[in-house]
C-alpha positions in Angstrom: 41.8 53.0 135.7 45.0 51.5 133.6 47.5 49.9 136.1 50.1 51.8 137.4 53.6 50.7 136.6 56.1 53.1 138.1 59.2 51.7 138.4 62.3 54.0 137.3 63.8 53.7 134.0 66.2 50.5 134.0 70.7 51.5 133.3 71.1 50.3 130.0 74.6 49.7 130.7 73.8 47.4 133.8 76.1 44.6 134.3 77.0 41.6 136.2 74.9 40.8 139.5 74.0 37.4 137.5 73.6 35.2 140.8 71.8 37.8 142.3 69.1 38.1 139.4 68.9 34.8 139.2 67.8 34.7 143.0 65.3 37.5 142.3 63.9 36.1 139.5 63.1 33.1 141.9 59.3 33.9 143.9 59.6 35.2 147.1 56.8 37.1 148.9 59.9 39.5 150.2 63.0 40.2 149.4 66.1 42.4 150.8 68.7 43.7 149.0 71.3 45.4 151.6 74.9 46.7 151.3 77.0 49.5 151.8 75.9 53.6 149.6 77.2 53.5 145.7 77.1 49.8 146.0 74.1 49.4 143.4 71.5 48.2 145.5 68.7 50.2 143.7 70.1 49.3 140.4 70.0 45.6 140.6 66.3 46.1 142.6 65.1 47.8 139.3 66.3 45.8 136.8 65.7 42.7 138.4 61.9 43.9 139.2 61.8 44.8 135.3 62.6 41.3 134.5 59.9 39.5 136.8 57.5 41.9 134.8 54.2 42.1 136.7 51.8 44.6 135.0 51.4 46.0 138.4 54.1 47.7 139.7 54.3 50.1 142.7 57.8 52.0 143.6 58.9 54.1 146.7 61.8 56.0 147.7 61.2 55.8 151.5 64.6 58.5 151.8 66.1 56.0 154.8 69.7 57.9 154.0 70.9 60.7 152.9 69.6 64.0 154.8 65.9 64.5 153.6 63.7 62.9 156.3 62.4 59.3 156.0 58.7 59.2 155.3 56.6 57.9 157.4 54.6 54.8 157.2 51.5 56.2 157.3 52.3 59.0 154.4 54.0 56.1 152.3 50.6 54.1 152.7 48.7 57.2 151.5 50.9 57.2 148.1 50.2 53.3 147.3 46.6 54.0 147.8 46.2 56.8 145.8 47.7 55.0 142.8 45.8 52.1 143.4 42.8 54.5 143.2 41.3 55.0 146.2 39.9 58.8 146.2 40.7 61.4 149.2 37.4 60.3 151.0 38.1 57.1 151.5 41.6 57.5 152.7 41.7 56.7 156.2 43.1 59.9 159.0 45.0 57.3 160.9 47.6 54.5 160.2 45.8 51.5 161.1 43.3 52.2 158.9 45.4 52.7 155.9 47.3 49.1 156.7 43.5 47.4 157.1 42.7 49.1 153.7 45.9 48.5 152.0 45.9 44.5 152.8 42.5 44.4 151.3 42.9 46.6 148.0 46.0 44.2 147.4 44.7 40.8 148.8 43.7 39.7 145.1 46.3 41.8 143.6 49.1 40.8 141.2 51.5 43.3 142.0 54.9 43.9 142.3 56.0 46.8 144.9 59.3 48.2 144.9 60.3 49.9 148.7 64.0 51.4 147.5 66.1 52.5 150.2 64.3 52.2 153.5 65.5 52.9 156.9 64.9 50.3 159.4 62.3 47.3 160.0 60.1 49.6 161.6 59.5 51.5 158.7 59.0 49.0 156.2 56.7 46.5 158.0 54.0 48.1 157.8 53.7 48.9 154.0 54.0 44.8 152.9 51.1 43.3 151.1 49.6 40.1 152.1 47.9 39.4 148.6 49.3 35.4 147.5 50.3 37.2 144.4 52.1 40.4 145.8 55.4 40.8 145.8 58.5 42.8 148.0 61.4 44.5 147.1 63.4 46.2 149.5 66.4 48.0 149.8 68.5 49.4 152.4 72.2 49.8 153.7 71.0 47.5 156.7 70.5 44.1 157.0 66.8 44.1 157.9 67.6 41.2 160.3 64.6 41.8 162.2 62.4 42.0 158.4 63.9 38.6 158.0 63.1 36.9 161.1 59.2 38.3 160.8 58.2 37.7 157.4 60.9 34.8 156.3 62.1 38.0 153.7 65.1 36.3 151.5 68.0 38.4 152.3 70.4 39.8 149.3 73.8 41.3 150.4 76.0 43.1 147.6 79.1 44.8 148.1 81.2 45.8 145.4 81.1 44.4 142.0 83.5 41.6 141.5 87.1 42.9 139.2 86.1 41.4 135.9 82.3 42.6 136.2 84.0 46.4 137.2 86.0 46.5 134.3 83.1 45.3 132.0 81.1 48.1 133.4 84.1 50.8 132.8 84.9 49.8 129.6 80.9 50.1 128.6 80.9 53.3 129.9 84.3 54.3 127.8 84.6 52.3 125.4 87.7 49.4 125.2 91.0 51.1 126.8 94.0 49.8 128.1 92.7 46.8 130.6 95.7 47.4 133.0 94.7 50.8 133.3 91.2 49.8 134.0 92.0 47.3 137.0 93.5 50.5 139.1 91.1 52.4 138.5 88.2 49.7 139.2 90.7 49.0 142.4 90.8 52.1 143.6 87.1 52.4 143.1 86.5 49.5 145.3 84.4 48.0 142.5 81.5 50.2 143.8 79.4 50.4 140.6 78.8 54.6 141.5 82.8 54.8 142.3 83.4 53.0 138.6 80.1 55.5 136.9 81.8 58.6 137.8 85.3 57.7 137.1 84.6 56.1 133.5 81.8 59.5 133.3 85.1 61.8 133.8 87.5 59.9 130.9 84.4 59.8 128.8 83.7 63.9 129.1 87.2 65.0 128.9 87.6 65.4 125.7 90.7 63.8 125.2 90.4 60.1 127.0 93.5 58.5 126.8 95.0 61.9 128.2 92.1 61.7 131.3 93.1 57.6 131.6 96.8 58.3 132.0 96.2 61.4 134.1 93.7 58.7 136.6 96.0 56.0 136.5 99.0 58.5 137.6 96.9 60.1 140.4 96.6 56.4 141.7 99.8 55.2 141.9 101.0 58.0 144.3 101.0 56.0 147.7 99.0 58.2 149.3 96.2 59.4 147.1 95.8 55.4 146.3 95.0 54.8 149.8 92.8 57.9 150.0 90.9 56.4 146.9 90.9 52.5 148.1 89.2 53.9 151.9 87.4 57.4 150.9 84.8 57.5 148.1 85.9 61.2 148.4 88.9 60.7 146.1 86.5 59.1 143.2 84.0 61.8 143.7 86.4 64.4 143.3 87.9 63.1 140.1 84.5 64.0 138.8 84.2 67.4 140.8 88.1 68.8 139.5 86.7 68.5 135.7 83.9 70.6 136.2 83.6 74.3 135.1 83.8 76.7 137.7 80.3 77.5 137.5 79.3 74.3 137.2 81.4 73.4 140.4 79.8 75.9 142.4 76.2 74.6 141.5 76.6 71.3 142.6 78.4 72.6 145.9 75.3 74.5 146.3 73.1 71.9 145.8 74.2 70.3 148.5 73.2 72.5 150.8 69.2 71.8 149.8 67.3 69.5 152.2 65.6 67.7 149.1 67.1 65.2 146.8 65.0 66.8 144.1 65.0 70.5 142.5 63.7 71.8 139.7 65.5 74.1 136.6 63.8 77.1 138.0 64.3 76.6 141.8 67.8 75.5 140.7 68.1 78.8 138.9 67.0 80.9 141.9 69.5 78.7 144.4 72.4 80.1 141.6 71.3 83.0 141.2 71.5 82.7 137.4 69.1 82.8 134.5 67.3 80.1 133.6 68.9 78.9 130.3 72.6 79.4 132.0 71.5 77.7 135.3 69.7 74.6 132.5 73.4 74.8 130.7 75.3 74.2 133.9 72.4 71.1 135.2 73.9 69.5 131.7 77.6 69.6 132.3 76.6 67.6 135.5 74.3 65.1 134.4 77.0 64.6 131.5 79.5 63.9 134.0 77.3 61.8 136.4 77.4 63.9 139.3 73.7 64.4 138.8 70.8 62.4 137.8 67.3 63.9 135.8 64.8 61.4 136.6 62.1 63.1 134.8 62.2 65.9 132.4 63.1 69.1 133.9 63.9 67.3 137.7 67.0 66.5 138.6 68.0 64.7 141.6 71.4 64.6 143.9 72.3 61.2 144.6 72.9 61.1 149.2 76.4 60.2 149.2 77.1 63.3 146.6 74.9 65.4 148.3 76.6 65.2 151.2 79.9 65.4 149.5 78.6 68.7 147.7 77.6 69.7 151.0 81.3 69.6 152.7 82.9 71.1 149.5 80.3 74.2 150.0 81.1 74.7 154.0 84.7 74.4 152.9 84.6 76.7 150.0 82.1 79.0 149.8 81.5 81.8 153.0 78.9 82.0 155.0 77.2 85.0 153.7 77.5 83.1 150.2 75.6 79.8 151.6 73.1 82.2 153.2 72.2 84.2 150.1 71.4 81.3 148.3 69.4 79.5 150.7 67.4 82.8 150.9 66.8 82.8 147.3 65.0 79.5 147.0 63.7 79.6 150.2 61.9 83.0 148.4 61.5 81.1 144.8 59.4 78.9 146.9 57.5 81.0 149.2 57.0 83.6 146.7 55.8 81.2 144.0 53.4 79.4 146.8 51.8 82.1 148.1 50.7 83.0 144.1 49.7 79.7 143.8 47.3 80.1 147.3 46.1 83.0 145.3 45.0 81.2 142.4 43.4 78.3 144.8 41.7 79.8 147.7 41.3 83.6 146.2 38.9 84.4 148.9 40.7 83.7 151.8 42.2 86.6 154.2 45.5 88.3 153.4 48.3 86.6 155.1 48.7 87.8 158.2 52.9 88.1 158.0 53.0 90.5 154.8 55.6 89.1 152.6 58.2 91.8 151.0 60.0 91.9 147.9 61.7 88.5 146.9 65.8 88.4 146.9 67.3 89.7 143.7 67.6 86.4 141.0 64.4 84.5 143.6 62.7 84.5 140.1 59.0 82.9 141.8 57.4 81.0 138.9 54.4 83.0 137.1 51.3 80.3 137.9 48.5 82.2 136.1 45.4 79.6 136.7 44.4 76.4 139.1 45.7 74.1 136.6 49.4 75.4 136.8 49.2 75.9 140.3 47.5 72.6 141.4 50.2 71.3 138.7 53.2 72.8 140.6 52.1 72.5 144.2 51.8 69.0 143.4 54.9 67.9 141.8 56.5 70.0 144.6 55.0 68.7 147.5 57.3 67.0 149.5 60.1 69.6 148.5 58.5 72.3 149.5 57.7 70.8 152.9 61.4 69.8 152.9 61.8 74.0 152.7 59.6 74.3 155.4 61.8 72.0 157.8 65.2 74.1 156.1 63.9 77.6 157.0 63.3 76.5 160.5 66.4 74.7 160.7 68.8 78.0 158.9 67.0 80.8 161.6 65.1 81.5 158.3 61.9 82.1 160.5 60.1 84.5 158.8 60.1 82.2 154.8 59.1 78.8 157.6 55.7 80.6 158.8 54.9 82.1 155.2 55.7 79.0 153.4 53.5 77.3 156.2 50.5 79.4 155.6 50.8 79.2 151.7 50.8 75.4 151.3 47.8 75.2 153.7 44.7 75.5 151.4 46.6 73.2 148.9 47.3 70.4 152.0 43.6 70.8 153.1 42.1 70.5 149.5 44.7 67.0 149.2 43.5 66.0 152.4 47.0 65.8 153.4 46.7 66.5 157.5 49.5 65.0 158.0 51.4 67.6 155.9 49.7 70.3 157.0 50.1 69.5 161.0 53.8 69.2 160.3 53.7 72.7 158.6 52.2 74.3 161.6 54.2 72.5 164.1 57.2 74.4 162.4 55.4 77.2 161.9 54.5 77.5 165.7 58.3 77.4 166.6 59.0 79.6 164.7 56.4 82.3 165.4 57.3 81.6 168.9 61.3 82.3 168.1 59.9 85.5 166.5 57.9 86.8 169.0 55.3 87.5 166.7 51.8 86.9 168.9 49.5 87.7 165.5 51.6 84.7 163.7 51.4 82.5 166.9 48.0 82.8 167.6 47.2 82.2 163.6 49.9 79.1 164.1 47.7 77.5 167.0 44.4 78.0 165.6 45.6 76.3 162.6 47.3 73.6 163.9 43.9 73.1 166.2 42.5 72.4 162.7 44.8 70.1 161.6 44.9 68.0 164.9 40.4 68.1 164.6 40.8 66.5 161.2 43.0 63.7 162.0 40.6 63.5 165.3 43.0 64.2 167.9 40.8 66.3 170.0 42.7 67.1 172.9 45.8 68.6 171.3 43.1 70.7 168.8 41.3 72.3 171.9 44.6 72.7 174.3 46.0 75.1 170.7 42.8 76.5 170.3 42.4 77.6 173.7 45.9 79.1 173.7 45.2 80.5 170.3 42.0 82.4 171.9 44.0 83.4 175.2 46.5 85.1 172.8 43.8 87.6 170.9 42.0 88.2 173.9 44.7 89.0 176.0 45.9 91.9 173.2 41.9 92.9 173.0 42.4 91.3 169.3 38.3 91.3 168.4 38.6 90.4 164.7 41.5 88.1 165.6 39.0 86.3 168.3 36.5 86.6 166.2 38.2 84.6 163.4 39.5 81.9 166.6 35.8 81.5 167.4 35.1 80.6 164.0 37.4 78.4 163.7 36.3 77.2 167.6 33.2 76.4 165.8 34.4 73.8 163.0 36.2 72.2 165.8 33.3 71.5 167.7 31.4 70.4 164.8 34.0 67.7 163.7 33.8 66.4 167.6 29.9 66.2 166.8 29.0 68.4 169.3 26.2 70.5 166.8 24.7 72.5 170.0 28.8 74.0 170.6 29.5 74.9 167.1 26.4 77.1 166.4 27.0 78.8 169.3 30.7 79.6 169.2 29.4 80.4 165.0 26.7 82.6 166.2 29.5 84.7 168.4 31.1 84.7 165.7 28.8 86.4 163.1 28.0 89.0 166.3 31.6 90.1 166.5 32.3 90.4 163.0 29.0 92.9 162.6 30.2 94.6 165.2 33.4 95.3 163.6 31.5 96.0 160.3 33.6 93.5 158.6 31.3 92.6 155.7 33.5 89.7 154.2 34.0 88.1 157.6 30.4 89.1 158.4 29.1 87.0 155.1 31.5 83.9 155.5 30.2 83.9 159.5 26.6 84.0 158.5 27.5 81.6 155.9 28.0 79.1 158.5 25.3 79.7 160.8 22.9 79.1 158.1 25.4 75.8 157.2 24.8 74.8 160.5 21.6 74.8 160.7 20.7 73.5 157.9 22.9 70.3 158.6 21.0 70.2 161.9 17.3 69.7 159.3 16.2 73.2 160.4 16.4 74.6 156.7 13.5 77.2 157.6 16.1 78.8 160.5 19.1 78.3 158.0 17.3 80.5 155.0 18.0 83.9 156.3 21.4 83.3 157.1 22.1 82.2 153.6 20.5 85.4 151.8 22.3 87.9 154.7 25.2 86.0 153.5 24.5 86.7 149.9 23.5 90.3 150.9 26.9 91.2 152.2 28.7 89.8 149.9 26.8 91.7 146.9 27.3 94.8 149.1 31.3 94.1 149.3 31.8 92.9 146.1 32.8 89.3 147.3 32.0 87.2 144.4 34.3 83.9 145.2 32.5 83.8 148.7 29.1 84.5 146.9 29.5 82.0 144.7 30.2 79.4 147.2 26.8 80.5 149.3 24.8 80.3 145.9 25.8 76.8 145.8 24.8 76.0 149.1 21.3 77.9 148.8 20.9 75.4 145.8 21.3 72.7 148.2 19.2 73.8 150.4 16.3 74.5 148.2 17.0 71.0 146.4 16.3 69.6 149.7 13.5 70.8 150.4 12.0 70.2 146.9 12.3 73.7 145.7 14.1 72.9 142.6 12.8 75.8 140.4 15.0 78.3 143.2 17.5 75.7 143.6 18.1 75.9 139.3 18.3 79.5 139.9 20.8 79.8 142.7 22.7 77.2 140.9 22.8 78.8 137.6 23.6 81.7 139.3 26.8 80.7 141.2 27.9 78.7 138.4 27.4 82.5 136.2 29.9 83.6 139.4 32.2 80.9 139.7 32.9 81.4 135.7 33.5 85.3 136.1 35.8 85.3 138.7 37.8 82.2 137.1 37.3 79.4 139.8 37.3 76.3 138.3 36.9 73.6 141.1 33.9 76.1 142.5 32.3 75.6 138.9 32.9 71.9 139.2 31.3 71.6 142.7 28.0 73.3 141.6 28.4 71.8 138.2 28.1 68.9 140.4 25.2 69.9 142.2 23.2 70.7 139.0 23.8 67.3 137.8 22.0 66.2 141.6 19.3 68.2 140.8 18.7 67.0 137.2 18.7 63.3 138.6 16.3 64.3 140.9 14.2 65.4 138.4 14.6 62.3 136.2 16.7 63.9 133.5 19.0 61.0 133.3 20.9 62.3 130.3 21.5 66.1 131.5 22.4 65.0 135.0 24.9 62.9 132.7 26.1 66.0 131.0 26.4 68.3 134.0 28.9 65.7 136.2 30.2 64.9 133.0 31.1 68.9 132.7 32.1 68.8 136.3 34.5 65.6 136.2 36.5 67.4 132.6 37.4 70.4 134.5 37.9 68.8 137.9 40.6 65.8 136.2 42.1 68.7 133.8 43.0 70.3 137.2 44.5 66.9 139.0 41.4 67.8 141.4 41.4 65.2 144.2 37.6 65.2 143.7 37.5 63.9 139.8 37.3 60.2 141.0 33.9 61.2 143.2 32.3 62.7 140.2 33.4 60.0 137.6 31.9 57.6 140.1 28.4 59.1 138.9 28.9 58.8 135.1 27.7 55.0 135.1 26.8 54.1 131.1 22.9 53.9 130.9 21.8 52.3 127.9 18.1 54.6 127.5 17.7 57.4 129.2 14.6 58.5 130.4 13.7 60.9 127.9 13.5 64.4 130.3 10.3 65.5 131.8 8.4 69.2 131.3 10.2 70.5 134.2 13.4 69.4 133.5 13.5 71.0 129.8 12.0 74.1 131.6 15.1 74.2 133.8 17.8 73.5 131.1 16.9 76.3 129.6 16.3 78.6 132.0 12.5 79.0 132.1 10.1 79.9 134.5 6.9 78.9 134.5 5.4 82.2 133.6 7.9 82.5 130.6 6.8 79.2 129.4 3.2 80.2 129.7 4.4 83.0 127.8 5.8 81.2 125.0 3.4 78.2 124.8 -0.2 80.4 125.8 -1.2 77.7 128.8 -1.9 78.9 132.1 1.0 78.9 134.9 -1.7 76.4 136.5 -1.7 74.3 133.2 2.5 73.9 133.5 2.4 73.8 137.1 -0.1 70.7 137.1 1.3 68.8 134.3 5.1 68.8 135.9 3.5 67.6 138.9 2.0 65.2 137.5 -1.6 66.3 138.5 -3.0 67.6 135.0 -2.8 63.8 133.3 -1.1 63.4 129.9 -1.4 66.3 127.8 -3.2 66.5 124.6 -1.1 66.4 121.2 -1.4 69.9 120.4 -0.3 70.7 124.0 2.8 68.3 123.7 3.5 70.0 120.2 3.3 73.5 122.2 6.0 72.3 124.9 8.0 70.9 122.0 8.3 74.5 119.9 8.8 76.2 123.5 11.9 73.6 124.3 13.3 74.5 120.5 13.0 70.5 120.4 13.4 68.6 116.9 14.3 65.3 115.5 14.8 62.1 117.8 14.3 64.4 121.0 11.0 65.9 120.4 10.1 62.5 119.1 11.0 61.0 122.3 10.0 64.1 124.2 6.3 63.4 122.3 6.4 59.5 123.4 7.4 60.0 127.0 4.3 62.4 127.7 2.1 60.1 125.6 2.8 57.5 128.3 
């Protein structure tokens, strides 16, 4: 794995801040760089960390201010661990665990780690390295006094740039104008480098910059619009805002409405309520005039203090029903496009429970047509779709909260993200409880029970599990208690109590066949025979598998069969059967391929390569993970790192034995008698081993069966010759 090096793009036009760089460029385990919003705290942290130039470099935006909620230590030591490498199962479920495991992945480290505007000490303590070559940057508008006092952090404080530094950075932006015009406006911009950005961004746009100079300079020598400027940052935004077209003005007023920093050209475009290319034309004119930033190609981000000025100029401006309708559109974009994307990724679970209708006219939900684009999108939009889960809540949006909730779930549990997805269902829960809806709150318990069970907190899990059950009994619910006691039975089998789970599973699979529910009925029997079978008792676990398969063939359920293929594979690989574990294999990999599932083709893909390695086939178990770990990583599959774990070089292969060529290509051994003229209980003692080495013109039989030629049926020749 290459190492990571994220730090933002550095301002070309930076300027001044020499003593400062000077003092960063000196070592320090930690340093804080603190001062007032627009100040250029984050500025001077990335071009300063650019110049120390360690090949490792880590960067987080820990959202302290500005309106989208700080992240959490524990969620912000999930993100440095994943891009140091460390896979979804061996990410710790609780905090202290990710600190133990951080301070040891970076105790030999060089690396540089960038913590940009963080919150309090609280938050940033503990995300700090202790490696001798690690090193801390941190931002923030506070002091960090108490960051100081703990770690001996060197403390930075900026305010505004001095006057001569100010009017270097205007006239880089502009280009060399009249210096006494310059110092008012640098003045009036208190020399905060984001004041100085937008006022030299609105000369250099105008068209006509002498005119827009003269026009600034005028505005600030009114008494009262000077003092506005020198105390409100207002004033300097606005010179910006007044330029804009109209369109363009009501866009950025909009965007302040969002709860994210970040949005996207399409969400953008549903927010507007205008096409793509007119909504892309509009995100221009502001990035051209500094009022909004793109980060990354096709993202663009709303810097706090403008976000919130947006914000008051939309409450002021636009009416209510106005501010609604938009939120209501991208609250749909996203719920609409999410629930597609649960489509693609989880095809055979249940319809959602809370139907969704039509999307509002100009939502425009994103077409995601396979797991690829959808993994791609739900992950890029993670935290700003979780953002929308917290918005819909917080607007009386109720209905788009719960939805949104239940479509991000099968992406959060595949990430392993339970801290995500126990935050979704908390809101969710409210607000199926502000909508009365019992159906919706008993699905918001049950699933927030699962969420609690995976990051082990037991007693919350059963206390919303019991209420979840207490809900569907109470309305005589029998499918809906049916479902709680399946879930009643993962619960029990994360707590390790076996004996619970296969009994709350067994109810389970009896009130489903009751109902005559035959995809229910197959997942339920699914996990009885699971159960079982992870209890060593793979004799009782058999006929639960093939009911499973039975009902599914019967309803047409190929995802679900798929899956139970792959697990009667396991099972017969376990017990040494691999001629019927091949053939379940090959058959839910034949399943997984017709119904487009991807990461189920991986998984068994997976599996096959098990069984090849079992089998001594070195080289085809090498082929099968090496299939498996393509299509998983092409995906952004949490699970590629697991699989590339097995694809160690070897230098020689064993060449593959009789049984393993038989199984490559699909043979029995009846259709290799067939083809070769032995006796089945010729093949069946030589791949055991019983029948000795075979004779030449035996091996040279095997050899034309196999199709084998060249430097494989010469190896394929030495290997049986001993």
């Amino acid at each position: 794995m290459s190492a990571p090096a994220q730090l933002p793009p550095d301002i070309a036009s930076f300027t001044g801040r020499t003593q400062e760089l000077a003092t960063l460029s000196e070592p320090a385990a930690v340093t804080v760089i603190s001062g007032p919003p627009g100040c250029g705290k984050s500025a001077l942290a990335v071009h300063g960390a650019r110049a120390i130039n360690y090949q490792t470099s880590l960067y987080v935006d820990l959202r302290g201010f500005g309106g989208a909620e700080p992240r959490e230590p524990a969620d912000v030591l999930r993100l440095l661990l994943e891009s140091l490498g460390v896979t979804p199962d061996r990410m710790p479920a609780d905090i202290d665990g990710r600190q133990a495991l951080w301070r040891g992945e970076t105790a030999d480290r060089r690396l540089l780690l960038l913590l940009d505007n963080a919150r309090d000490d609280d938050q940033v303590l503990p995300l700090l390295p202790t490696g001798a070559e690690t090193r801390t940057i941190v931002t923030s508008r506070r002091r960090l006094t108490g960051l100081v006092a703990a770690v001996g952090a060197r403390p930075i404080a900026l305010d505004g740039l001095p006057e001569a530094e100010a009017i270097e950075l205007f006239q880089r932006r502009v280009g060399t104008l009249a210096a006494t015009s310059a110092v008012d406006i640098v003045r009036a911009c208190g020399g905060l480098p984001l004041a100085v950005t937008l006022a030299a961004a609105r000369v250099r746009t105008s068209g006509h910059p002498l005119a827009a100079l003269a026009a600034l300079t005028a505005e600030l020598r009114r008494p009262s619009r000077r003092l506005e400027a020198l105390d409100d940052l207002r004033a300097v935004f606005s010179w910006s805002y007044h330029g804009l077209s109209p369109e363009a003005a009501r866009l950025f007023r909009l965007l302040g409405l969002v709860a994210a920093p970040d949005i996207a050209l399409a969400a953008a475009s549903a927010l507007i309520g205008r096409p793509p290319a007119e909504t892309n034309r509009l995100l221009r004119e502001l990035t051209e005039t500094a009022l909004l930033a793109e980060p990354s190609p096709g993202r663009f981000h709303l810097q706090d203090l403008l976000r919130a000025y947006a914000g008051e100029l939309a409450r002021r401006h636009d009416p209510s029903p106005e501010r609604r309708a938009a939120l209501t559109r991208l609250l749909d974009h996203y719920t609409h496009t999410a629930y597609q994307a649960d489509l693609v990724l989880n095809p055979s679970r249940a319809p959602i429970p809370m139907t969704l209708g039509e999307p509002a006219d100009d939502a425009r939900p994103s077409p995601l047509g396979d797991m690829k684009a959808a993994l791609t999108w739900l992950t890029g939009e993670r935290e700003t779709l979780l953002a929308a889960v917290r918005q819909a809540r917080d607007e009386g949006l109720d209905t788009q909260a719960w939805q949104l909730s239940w479509a991000l779930d099968s992406f959060l549990n595949e990430e392993r993200r339970w801290d995500d997805e126990g935050a979704a269902w908390a809101v969710a829960l409210d607000a199926a409880t502000t909508l009365a809806d019992g159906p919706a709150l008993a699905y918001a318990y049950s699933f927030l029970a699962v969420a609690d069970a995976r990051r082990q907190r037991f007693a919350e899990a059963q206390l919303h599990m019991s209420r979840a059950l207490g809900l569907v009994e109470e309305a005589g619910d029998v499918a809906g208690t049916a479902e709680c006691r399946f879930i009643l039975s993962y619960l029990w089998w994360l707590q390790g109590d076996q004996q619970r789970a296969l009994a709350e599973a067994e109810t389970s699979l009896e009130l489903f066949g009751s109902l005559g529910d035959a995809i229910w009925e197959g997942k339920a029997a699914l996990a009885v025979g699971w159960y079982h079978a992870q209890r060593g008792d793979n004799r009782t676990a058999l006929p639960y598998f093939n009911r499973a398969v039975t009902l599914q063939r019967a309803a047409g359920d190929r995802e679900n069969e798929s899956v139970t293929r792959d697990s009667l594979g396991l099972l017969h690989l376990v017990t040494g059967e691999h001629d019927e574990a091949a053939r379940q294999f090959e058959e839910g990999l034949r399943l997984s391929r017709r119904t487009g599932n991807p990461a189920v083709e991986a998984q068994i893909l997976g599996h096959l390569g098990d069984l090849y390695e079992t089998l001594g086939d070195q080289e085809t178990a090498g082929e099968r993970w090496r299939e498996a770990y393509e299509i998983l990583a092409d995906l952004g599959h949490p699970q590629a790192a697991a699989v590339r774990g097995k694809l160690t070089p070897v230098s020689k292969p064993d060449a593959p034995g009789i049984r393993s060529h038989r199984l490559r290509r699909g043979l029995s051994q009846e259709d290799l008698a067939e083809r070769t003229g032995l006796s089945v209980r010729t093949i069946r003692n030589l791949e055991s081993g019983r029948g000795g080495r075979p004779r030449p013109e035996t091996a040279r039989l095997l050899a034309d069966a196999f199709g084998l030629e060249g430097d494989e049926r010469e190896r394929f020749h030495l290997e049986l010759s001993g």
